[in-house]
TIZADO-342379 format. One record per residue: residue number from 1; residue in one letter; y, z, x of N, C-alpha, C in turn. Coordinates in steps of 0.1 Angstrom, whole numbers. Layout:
residues N
+-----+------+---------+-------+--------+----------+-------+---------+---------+-------+--------+
! pos ! code ! n.north !  n.up ! n.east ! ca.north ! ca.up ! ca.east ! c.north !  c.up ! c.east !
+-----+------+---------+-------+--------+----------+-------+---------+---------+-------+--------+
! NUM !    a !       Y !     Z !      X !        Y !     Z !       X !       Y !     Z !      X !
...
+-----+------+---------+-------+--------+----------+-------+---------+---------+-------+--------+
END
This chain:
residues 226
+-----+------+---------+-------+--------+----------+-------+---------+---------+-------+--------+
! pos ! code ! n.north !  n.up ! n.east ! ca.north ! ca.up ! ca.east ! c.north !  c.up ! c.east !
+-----+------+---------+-------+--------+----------+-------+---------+---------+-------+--------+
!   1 !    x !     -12 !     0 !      8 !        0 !     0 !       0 !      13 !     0 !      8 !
!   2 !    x !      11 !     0 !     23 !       26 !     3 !      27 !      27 !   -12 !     27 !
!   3 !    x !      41 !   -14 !     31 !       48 !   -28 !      28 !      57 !   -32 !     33 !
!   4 !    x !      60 !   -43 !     38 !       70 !   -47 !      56 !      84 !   -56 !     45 !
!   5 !    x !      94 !   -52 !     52 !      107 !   -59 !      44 !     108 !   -75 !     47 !
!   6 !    x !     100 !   -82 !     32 !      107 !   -98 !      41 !     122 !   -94 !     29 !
!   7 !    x !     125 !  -107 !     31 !      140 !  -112 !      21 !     140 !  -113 !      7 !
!   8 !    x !     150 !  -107 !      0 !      149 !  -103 !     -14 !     152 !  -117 !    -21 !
!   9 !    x !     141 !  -115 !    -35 !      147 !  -129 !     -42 !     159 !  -132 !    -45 !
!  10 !    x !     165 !  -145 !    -46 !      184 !  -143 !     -50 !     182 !  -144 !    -66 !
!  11 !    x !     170 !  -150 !    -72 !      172 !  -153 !     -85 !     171 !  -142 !    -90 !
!  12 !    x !     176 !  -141 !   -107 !      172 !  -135 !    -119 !     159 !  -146 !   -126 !
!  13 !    x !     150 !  -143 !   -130 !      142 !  -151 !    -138 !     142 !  -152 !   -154 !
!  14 !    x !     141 !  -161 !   -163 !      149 !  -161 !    -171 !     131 !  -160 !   -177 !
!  15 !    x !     138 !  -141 !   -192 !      126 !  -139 !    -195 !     122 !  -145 !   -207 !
!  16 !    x !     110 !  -146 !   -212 !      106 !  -152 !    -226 !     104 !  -140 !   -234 !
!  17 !    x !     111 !  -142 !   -247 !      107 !  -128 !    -257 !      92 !  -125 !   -256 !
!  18 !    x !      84 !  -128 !   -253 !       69 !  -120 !    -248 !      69 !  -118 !   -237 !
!  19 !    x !      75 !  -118 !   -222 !       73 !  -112 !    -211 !      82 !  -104 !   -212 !
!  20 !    x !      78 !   -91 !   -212 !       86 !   -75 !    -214 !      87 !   -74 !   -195 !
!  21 !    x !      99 !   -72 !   -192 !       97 !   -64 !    -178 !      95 !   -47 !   -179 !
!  22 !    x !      88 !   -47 !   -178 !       91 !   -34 !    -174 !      93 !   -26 !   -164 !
!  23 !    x !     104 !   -14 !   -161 !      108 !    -7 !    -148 !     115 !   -17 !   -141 !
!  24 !    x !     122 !   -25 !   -146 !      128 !   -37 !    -136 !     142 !   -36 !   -141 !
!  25 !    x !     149 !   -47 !   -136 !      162 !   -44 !    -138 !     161 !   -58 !   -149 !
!  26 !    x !     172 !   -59 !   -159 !      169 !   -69 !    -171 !     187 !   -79 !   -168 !
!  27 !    x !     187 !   -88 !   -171 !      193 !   -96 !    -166 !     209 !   -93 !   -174 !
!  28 !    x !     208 !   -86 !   -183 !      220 !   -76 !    -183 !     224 !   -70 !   -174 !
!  29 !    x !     216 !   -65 !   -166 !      218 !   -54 !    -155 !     218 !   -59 !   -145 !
!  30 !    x !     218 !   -73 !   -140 !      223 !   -79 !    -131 !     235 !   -77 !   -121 !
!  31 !    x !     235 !   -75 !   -111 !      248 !   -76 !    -101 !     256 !   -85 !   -105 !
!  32 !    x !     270 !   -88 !   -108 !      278 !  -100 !    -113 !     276 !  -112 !    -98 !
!  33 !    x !     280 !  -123 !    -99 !      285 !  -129 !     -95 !     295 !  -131 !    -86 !
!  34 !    x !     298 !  -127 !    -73 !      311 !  -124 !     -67 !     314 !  -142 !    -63 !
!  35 !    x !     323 !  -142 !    -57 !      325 !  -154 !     -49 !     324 !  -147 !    -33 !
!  36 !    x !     324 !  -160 !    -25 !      319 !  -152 !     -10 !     333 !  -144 !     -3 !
!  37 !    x !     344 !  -150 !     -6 !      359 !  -143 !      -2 !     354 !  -127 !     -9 !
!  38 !    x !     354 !  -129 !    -24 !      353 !  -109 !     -29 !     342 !  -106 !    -24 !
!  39 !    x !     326 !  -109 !    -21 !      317 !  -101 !     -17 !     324 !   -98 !     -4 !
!  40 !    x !     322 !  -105 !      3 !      329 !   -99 !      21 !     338 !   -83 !     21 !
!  41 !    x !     342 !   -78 !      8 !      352 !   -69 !       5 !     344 !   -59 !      2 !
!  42 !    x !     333 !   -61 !    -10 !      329 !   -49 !     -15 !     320 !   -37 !     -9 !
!  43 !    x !     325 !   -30 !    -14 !      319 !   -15 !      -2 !     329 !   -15 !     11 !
!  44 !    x !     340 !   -17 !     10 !      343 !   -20 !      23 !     358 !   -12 !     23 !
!  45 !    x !     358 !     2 !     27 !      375 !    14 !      29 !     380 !     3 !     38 !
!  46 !    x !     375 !     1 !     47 !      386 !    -3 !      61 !     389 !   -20 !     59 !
!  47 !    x !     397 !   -30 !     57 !      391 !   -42 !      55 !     389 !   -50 !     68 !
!  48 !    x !     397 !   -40 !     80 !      404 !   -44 !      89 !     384 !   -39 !    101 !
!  49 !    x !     375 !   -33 !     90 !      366 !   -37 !      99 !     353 !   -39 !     93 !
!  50 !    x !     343 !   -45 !     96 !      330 !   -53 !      90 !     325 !   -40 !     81 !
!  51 !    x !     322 !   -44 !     65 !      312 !   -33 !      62 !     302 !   -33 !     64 !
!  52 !    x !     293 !   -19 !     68 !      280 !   -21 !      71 !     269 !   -27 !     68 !
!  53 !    x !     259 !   -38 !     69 !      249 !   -47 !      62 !     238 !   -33 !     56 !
!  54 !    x !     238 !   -38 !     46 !      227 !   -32 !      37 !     215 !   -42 !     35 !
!  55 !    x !     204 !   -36 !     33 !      194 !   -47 !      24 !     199 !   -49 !      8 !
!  56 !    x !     196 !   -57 !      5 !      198 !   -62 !     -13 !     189 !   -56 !    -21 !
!  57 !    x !     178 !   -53 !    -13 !      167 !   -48 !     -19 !     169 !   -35 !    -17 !
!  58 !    x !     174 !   -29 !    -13 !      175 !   -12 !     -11 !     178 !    -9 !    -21 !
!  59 !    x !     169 !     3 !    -25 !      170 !    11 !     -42 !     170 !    26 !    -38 !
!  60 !    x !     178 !    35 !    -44 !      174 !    48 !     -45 !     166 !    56 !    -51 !
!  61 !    x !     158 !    61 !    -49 !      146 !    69 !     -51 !     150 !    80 !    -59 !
!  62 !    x !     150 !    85 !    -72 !      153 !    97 !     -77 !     137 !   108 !    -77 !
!  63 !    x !     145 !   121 !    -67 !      132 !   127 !     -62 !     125 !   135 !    -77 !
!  64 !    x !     132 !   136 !    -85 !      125 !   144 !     -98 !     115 !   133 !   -101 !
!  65 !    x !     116 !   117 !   -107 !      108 !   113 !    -114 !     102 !    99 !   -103 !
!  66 !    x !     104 !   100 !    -92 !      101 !    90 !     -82 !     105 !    73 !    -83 !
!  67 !    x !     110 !    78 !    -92 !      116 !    63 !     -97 !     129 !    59 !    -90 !
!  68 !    x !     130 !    42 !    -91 !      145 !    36 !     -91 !     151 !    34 !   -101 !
!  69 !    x !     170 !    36 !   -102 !      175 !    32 !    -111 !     170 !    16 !   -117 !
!  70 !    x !     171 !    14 !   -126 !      168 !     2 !    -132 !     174 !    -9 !   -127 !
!  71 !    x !     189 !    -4 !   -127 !      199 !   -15 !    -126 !     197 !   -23 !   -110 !
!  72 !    x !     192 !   -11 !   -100 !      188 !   -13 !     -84 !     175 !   -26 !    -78 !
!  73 !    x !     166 !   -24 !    -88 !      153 !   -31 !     -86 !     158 !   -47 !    -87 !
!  74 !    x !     144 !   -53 !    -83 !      147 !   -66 !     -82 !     141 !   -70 !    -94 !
!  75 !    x !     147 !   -81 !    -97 !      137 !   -89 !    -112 !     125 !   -90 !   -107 !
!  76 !    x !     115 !   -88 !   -118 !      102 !   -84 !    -117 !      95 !   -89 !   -131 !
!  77 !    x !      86 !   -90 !   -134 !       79 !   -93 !    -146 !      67 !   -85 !   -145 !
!  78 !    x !      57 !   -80 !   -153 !       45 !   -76 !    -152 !      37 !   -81 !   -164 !
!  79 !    x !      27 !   -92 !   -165 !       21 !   -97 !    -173 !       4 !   -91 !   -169 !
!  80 !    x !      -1 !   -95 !   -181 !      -17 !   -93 !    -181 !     -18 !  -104 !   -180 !
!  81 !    x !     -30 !  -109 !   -174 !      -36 !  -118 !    -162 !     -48 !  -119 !   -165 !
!  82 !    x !     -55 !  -132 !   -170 !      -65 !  -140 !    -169 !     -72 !  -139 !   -156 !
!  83 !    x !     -73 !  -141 !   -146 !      -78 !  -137 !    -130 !     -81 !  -152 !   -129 !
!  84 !    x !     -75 !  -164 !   -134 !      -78 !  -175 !    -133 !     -72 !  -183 !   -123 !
!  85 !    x !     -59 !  -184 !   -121 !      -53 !  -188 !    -112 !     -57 !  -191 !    -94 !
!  86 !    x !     -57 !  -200 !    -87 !      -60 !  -194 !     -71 !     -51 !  -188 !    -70 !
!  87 !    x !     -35 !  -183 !    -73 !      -26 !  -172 !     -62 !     -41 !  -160 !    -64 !
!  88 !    x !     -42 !  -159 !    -78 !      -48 !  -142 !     -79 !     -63 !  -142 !    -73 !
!  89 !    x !     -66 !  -152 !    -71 !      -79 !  -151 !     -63 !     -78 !  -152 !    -48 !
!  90 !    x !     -69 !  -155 !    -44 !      -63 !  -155 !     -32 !     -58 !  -140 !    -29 !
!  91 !    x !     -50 !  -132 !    -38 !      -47 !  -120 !     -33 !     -61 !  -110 !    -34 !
!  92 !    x !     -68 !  -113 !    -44 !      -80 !   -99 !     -48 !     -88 !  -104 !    -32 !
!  93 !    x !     -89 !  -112 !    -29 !     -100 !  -116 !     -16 !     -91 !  -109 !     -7 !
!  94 !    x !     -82 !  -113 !     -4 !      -74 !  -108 !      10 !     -73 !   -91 !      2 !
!  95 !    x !     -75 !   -83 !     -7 !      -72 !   -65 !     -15 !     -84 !   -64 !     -7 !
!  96 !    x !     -97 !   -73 !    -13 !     -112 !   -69 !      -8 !    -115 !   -67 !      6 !
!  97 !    x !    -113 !   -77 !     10 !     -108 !   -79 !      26 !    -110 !   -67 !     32 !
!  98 !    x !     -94 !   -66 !     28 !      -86 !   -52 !      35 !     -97 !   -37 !     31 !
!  99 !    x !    -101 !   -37 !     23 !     -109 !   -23 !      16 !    -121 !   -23 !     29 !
! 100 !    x !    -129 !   -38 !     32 !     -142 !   -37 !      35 !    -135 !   -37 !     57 !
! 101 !    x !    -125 !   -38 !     60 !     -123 !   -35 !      71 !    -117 !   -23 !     75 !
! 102 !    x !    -111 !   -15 !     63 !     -110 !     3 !      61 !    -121 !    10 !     59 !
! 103 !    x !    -132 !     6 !     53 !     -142 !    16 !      45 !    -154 !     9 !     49 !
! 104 !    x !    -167 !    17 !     54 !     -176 !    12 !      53 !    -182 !     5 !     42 !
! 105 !    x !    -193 !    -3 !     34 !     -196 !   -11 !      27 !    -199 !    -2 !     12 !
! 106 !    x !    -205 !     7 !     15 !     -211 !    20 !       8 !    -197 !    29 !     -2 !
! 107 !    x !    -186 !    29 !      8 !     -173 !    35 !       2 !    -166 !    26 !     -5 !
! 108 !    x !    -163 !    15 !     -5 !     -154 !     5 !      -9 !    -158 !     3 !    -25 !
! 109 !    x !    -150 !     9 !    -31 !     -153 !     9 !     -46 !    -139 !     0 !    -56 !
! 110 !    x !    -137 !   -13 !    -49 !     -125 !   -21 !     -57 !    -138 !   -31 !    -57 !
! 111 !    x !    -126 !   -35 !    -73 !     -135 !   -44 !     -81 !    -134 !   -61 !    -78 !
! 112 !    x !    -145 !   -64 !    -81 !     -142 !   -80 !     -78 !    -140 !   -86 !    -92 !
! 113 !    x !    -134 !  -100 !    -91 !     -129 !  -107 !    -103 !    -140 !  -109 !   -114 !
! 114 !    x !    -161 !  -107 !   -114 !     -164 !  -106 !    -126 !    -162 !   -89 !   -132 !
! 115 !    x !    -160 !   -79 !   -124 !     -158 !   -64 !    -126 !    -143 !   -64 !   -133 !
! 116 !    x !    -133 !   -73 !   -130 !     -118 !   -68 !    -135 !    -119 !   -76 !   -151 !
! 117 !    x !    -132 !   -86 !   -155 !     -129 !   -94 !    -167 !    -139 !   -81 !   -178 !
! 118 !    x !    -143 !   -74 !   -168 !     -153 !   -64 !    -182 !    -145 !   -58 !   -193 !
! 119 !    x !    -146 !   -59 !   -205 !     -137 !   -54 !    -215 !    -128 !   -41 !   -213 !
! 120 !    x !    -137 !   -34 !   -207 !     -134 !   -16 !    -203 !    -122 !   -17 !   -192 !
! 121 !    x !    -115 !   -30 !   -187 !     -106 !   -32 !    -177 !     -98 !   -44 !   -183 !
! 122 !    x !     -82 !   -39 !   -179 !      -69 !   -42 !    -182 !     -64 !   -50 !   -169 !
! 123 !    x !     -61 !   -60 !   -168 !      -56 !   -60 !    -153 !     -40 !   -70 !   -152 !
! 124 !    x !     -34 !   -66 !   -150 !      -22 !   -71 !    -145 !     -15 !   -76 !   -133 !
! 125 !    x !      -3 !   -88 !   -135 !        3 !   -90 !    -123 !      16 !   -90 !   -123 !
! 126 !    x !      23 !   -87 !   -113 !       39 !   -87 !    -116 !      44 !   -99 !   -101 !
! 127 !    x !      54 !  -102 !   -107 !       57 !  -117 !    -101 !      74 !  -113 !   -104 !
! 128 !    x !      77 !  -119 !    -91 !       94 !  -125 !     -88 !      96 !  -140 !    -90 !
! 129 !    x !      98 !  -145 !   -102 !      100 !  -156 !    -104 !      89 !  -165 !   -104 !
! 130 !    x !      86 !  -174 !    -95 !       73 !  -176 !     -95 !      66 !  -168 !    -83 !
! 131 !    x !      70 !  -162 !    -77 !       62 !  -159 !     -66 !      48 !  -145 !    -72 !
! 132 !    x !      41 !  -144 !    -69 !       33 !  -132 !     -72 !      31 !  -124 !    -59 !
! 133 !    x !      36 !  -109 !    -66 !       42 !   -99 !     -58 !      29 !   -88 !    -55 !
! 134 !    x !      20 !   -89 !    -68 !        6 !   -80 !     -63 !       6 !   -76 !    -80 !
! 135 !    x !     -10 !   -69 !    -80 !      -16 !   -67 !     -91 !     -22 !   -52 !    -90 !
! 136 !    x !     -26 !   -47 !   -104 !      -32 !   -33 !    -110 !     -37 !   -37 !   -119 !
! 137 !    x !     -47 !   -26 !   -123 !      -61 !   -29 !    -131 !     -58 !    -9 !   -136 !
! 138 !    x !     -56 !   -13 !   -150 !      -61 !     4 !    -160 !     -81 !     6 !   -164 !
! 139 !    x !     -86 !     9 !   -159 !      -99 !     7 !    -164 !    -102 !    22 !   -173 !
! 140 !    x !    -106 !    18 !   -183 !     -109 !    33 !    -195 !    -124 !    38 !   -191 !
! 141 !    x !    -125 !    48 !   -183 !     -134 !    60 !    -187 !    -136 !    65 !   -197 !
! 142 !    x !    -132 !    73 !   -206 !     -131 !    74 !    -222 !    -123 !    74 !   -232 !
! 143 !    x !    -121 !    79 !   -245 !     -111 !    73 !    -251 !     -95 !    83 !   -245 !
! 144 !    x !     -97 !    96 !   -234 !      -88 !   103 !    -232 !     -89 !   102 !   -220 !
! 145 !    x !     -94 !    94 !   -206 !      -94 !    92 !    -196 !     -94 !    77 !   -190 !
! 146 !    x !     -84 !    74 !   -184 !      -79 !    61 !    -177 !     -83 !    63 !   -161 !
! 147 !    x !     -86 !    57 !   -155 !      -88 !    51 !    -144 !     -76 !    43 !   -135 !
! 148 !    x !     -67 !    40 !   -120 !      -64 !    33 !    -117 !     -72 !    24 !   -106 !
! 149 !    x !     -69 !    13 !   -107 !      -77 !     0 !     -99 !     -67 !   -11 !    -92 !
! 150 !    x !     -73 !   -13 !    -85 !      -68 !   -28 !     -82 !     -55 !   -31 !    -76 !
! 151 !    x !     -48 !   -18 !    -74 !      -37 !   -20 !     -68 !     -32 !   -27 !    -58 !
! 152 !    x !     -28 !   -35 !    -57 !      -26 !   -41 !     -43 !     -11 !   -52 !    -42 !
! 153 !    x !      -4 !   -48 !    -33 !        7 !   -60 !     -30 !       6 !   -73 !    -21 !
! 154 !    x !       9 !   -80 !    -26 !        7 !   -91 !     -14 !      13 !   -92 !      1 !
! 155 !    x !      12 !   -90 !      7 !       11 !   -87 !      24 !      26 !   -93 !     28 !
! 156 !    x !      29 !  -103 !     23 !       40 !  -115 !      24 !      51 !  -101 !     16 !
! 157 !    x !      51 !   -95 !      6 !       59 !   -91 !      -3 !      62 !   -78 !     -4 !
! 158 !    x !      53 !   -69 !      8 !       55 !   -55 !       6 !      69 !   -53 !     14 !
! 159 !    x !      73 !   -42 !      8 !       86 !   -28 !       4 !      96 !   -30 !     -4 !
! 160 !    x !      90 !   -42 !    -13 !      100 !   -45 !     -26 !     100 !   -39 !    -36 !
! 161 !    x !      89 !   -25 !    -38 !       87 !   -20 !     -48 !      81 !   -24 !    -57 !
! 162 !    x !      67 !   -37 !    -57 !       58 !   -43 !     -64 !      53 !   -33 !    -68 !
! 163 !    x !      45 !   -24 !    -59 !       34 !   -13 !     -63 !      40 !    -5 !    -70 !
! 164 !    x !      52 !     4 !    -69 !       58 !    15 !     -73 !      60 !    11 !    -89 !
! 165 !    x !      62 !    -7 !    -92 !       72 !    -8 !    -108 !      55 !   -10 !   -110 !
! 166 !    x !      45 !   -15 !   -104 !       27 !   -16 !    -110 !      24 !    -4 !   -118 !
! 167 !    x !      25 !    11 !   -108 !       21 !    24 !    -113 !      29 !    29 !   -123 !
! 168 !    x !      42 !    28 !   -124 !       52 !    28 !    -135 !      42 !    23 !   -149 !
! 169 !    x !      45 !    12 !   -150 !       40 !    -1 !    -157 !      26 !     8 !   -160 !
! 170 !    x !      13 !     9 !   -154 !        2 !    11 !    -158 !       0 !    31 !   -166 !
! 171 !    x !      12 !    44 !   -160 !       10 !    51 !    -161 !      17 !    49 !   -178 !
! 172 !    x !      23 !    44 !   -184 !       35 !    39 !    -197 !      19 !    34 !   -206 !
! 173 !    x !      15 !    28 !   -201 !        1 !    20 !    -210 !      -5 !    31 !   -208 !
! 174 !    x !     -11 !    37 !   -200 !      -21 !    51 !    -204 !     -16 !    59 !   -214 !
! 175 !    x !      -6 !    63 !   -209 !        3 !    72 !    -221 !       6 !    65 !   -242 !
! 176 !    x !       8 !    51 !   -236 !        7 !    46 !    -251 !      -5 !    48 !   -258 !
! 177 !    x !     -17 !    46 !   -250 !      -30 !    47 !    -256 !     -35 !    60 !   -264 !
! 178 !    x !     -26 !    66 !   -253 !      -32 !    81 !    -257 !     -44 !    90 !   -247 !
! 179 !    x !     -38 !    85 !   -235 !      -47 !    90 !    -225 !     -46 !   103 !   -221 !
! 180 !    x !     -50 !   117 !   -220 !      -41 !   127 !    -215 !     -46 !   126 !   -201 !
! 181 !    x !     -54 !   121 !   -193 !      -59 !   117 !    -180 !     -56 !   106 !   -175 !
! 182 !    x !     -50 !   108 !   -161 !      -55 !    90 !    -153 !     -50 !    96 !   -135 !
! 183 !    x !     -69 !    90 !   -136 !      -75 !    91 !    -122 !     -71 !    79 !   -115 !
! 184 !    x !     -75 !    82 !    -98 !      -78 !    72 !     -90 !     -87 !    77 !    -84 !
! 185 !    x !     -92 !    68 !    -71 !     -100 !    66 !     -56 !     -92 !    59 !    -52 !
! 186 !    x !     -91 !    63 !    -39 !      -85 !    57 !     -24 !     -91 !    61 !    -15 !
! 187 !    x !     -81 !    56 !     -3 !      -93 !    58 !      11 !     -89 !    74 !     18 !
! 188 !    x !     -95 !    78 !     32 !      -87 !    89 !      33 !     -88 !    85 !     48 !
! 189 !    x !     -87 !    70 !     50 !      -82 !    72 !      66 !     -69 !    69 !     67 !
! 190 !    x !     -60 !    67 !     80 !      -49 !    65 !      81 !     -43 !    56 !     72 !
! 191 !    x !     -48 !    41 !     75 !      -46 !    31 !      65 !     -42 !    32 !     51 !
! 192 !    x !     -46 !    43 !     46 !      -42 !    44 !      34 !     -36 !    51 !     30 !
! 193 !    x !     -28 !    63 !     41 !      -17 !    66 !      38 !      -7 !    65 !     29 !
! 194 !    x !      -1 !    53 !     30 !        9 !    49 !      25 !       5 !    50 !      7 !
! 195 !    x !      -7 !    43 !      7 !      -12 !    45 !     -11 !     -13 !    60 !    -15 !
! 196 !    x !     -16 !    70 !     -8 !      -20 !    82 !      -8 !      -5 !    91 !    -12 !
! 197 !    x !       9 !    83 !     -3 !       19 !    90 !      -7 !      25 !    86 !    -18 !
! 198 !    x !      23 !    74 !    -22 !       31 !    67 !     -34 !      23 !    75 !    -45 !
! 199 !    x !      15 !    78 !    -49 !        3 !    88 !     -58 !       8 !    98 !    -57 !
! 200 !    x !      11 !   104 !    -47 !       18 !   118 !     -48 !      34 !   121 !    -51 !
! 201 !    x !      37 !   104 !    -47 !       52 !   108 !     -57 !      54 !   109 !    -71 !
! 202 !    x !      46 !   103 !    -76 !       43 !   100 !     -91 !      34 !   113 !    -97 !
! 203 !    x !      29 !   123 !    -88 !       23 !   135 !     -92 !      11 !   137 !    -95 !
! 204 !    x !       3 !   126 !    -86 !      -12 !   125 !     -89 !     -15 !   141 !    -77 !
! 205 !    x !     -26 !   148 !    -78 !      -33 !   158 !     -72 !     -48 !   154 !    -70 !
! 206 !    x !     -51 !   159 !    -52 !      -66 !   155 !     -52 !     -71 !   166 !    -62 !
! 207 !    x !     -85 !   157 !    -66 !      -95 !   169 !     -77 !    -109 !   164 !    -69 !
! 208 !    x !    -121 !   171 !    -78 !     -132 !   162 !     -71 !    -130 !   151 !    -82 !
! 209 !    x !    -148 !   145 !    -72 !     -150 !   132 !     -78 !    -154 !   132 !    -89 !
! 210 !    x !    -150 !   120 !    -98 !     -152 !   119 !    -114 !    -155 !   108 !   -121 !
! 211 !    x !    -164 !   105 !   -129 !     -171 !    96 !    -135 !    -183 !    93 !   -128 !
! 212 !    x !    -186 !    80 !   -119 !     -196 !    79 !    -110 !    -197 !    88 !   -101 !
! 213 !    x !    -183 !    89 !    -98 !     -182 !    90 !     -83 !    -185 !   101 !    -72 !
! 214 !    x !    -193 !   102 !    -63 !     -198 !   114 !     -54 !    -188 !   116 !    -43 !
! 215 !    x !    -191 !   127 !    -35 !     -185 !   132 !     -24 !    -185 !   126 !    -14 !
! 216 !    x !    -176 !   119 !     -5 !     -176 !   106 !       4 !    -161 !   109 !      8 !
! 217 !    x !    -169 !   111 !     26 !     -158 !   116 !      35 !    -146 !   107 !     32 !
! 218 !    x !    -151 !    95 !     29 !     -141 !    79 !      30 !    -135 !    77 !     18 !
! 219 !    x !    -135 !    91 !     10 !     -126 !    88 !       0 !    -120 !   103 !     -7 !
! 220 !    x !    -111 !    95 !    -13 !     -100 !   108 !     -19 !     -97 !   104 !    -31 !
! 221 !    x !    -100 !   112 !    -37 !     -101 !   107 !     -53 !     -88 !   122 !    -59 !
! 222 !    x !     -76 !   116 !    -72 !      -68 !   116 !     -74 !     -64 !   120 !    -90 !
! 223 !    x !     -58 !   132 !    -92 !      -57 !   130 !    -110 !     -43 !   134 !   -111 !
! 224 !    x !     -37 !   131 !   -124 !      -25 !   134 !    -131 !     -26 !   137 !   -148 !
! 225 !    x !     -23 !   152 !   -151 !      -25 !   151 !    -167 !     -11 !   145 !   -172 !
! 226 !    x !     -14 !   140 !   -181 !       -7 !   129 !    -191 !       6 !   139 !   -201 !
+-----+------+---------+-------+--------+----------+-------+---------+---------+-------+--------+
END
């Protein structure tokens, strides 16, 4: 889950009354339009010296709910996904990939594309215009326990906050269902760090293992009541 800064999209993507963004910024909330004479200005006390370069993509973190202001985020979409496409078969191989060169063969518990089409699994993708930014999968343990899966950003696209508006996005659907639970599994080597702290901003706690799942040094398994 950690994720390297490439260049922020410049577009807004123009939504269809059936693609809801959610946790994104909505094209209301768009930055206006400067001309390049007024941007050169803004943020800027001294004019008589350069203002500091920011990223565009830089968002503030509110430490209560781990979230970004809405207005901060980049346009985003998050649709449910057929797993038809090659981008999405192109990203779940290079998710798989990455799992089976962190974890031995035995620990590696992500799903492959006929496991994400089983009824009992939800799987989504969220996309900057056309580009696809990475996917999450809700899988139902019972009618009061949700599962997270599938998480993954595309390599090209991480620290844009794909993952972070994914868990948003999938923790909103648990809660509509009526979930009072939602677990994960992850890894517990270094590598997965980064997934391990994003979980913990959002208030997941290790528990033991649940459903299948047994005791396995190579994993750390994760809950949050609802």
């Amino acid at each position: 889950m950690a994720e390297d800064p490439p260049a922020c999209a410049g577009a807004w993507p123009a939504l269809s009354p059936t693609r809801v963004p959610f946790g994104i910024a909505s094209e209301a909330s768009a930055p206006p339009v400067r001309t390049s004479q007024e941007a050169r200005f803004i943020g800027r006390e001294n004019p008589g010296r350069p203002a500091p370069r920011r990223s565009p993509c830089a968002a503030r973190i509110d430490p209560n709910t781990g979230t970004s202001p809405p207005s901060l985020r980049l346009a985003m979409l998050i649709r449910t996904d057929d797993l038809s496409s090659p981008e999405i078969r192109s990203l779940l191989e290079e998710h798989l990939r990455h799992m089976h060169e962190l974890s031995p063969p035995e620990s590696v518990h992500a799903l492959d594309l006929d496991q994400l089409r089983r009824p009992d699994v939800t799987f989504w993708t969220v996309w900057s215009g056309a580009e696809l930014l990475g996917c999450g999968a809700l899988r139902e343990l019972d009618a009061r326990h949700g599962e997270v899966k599938s998480m993954r950003t595309a390599a090209a696209h991480r620290r844009r906050g794909a993952g972070r508006a994914m868990l948003e996005h999938i923790l909103r659907e648990a809660r509509a269902r009526g979930y009072s639970r939602l677990s994960l599994e992850t890894g517990s080597v270094a590598g997965f760090e980064a997934a391990r702290r994003l979980y913990e901003s959002f208030g997941f706690e290790d528990c033991p293992p649940f459903g299948d799942y047994v005791e396995d040094p190579h994993s750390v398994y994760m809950t949050k009541a609802l």
